[in-house]
C-alpha positions as CSV (number, residue, x, y, z in Angstrom):
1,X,-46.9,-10.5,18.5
2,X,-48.6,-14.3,19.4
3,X,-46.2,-17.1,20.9
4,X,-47.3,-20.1,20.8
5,X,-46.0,-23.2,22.6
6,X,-46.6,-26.5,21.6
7,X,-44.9,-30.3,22.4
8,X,-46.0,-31.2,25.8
9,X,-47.6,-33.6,27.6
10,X,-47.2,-37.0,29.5
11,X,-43.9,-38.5,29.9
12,X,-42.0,-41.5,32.0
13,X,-39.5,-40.5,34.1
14,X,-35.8,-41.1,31.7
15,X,-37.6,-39.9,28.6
16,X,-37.8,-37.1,26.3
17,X,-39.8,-34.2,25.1
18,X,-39.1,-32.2,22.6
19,X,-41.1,-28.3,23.3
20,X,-41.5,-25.6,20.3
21,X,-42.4,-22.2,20.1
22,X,-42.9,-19.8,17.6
23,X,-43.4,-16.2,17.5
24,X,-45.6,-14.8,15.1
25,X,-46.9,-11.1,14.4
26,X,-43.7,-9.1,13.6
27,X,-41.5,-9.0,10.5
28,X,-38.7,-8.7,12.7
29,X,-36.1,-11.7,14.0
30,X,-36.3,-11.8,18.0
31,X,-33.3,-10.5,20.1
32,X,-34.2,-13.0,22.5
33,X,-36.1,-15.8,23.4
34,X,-36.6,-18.3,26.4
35,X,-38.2,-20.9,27.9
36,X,-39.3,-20.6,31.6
37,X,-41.5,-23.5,33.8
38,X,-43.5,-23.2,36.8
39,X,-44.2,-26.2,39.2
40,X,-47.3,-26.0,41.3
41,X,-46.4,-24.0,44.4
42,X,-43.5,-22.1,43.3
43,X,-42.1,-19.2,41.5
44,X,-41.4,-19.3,37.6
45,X,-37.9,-20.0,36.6
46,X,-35.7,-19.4,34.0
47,X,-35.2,-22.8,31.7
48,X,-33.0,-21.4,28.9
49,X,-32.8,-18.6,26.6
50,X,-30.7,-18.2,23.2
51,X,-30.4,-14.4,21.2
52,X,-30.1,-13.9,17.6
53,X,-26.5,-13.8,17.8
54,X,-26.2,-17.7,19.0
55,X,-25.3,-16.8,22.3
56,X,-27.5,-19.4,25.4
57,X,-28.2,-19.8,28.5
58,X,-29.2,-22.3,30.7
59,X,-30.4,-22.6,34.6
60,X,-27.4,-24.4,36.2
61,X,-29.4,-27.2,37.4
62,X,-30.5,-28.5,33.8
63,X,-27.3,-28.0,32.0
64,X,-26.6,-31.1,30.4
65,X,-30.0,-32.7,30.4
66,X,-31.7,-29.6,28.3
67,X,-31.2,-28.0,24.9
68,X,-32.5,-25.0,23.4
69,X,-32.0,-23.8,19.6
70,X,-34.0,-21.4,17.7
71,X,-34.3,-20.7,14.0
72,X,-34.2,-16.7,13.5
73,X,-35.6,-16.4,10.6
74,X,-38.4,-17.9,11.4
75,X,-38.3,-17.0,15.2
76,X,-39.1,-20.5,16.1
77,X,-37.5,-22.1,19.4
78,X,-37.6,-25.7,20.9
79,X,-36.2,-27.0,24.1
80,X,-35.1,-30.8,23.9
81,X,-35.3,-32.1,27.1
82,X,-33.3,-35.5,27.5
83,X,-33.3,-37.9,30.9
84,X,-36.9,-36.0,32.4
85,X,-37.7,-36.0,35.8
86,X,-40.8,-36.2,38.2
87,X,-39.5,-32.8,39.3
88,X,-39.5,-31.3,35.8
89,X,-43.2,-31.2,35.8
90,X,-44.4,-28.3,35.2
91,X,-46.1,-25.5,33.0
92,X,-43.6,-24.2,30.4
93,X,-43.8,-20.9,28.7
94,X,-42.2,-19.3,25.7
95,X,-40.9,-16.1,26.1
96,X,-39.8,-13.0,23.6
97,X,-38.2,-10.4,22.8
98,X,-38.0,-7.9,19.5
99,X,-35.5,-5.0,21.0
100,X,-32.4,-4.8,22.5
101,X,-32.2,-5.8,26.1
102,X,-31.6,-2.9,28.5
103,X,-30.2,-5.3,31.6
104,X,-30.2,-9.1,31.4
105,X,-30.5,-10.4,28.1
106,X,-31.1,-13.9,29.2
107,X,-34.1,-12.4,31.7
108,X,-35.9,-9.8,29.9
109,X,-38.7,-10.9,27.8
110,X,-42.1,-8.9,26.5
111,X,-44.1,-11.4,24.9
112,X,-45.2,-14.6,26.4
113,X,-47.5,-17.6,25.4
114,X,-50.1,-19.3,27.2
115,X,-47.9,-22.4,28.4
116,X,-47.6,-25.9,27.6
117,X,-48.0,-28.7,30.3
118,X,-45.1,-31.3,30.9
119,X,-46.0,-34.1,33.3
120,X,-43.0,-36.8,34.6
121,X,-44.5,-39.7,35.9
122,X,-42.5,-42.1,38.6
């Protein structure tokens, strides 16, 4: 299985981006798949994550400004993020997953992709 993120770059701070993923390799739809950023300095967080059954799951912080959807058959994801921030910079990555989760599906992923940078500019 390949992810494979694509949509970042260079933004003003009050704009959009728009991220997609897809996850290729497998004839199977993913249980579950996520987006997760890391800022320079500090640990990798959840962003959002959405199953095949339409269920989500967002990091409190970016409820509201953030939206993920996915398209199962073709295990494609995107995150629209709305009203960006200088402190939304970071390295996002695409997560997934092609089994049932044994804990927390929102947190459990096996296959991951190289990253895409997002940049906010003040």
């Amino acid at each position: 299985v390949q992810v494979v993120e694509s949509g970042g770059g260079l933004v003003q701070a009050g704009g959009s981006l728009r991220l997609s993923c897809v996850a290729s390799g497998s004839i199977f739809s993913a249980n579950g798949m996520g987006w997760y950023r890391q800022a320079p300095g500090k640990e990798r967080e959840l962003v959002a994550a959405a199953s095949s059954d339409g269920a989500t799951n967002y990091a409190d912080s970016l409820k509201g400004r953030f939206t993920i959807s996915r398209d199962n058959a073709k295990n494609t994801l995107t995150l629209q993020m709305n009203s960006l921030k200088p402190e939304d910079t970071a390295m996002y990555y695409c997560a997934a997953r092609f089994r049932r989760a044994t804990m927390r599906w929102w947190d459990e992923f096996d296959y991951w992709g190289q990253g895409t940078q997002v940049t906010v500019s003040s």
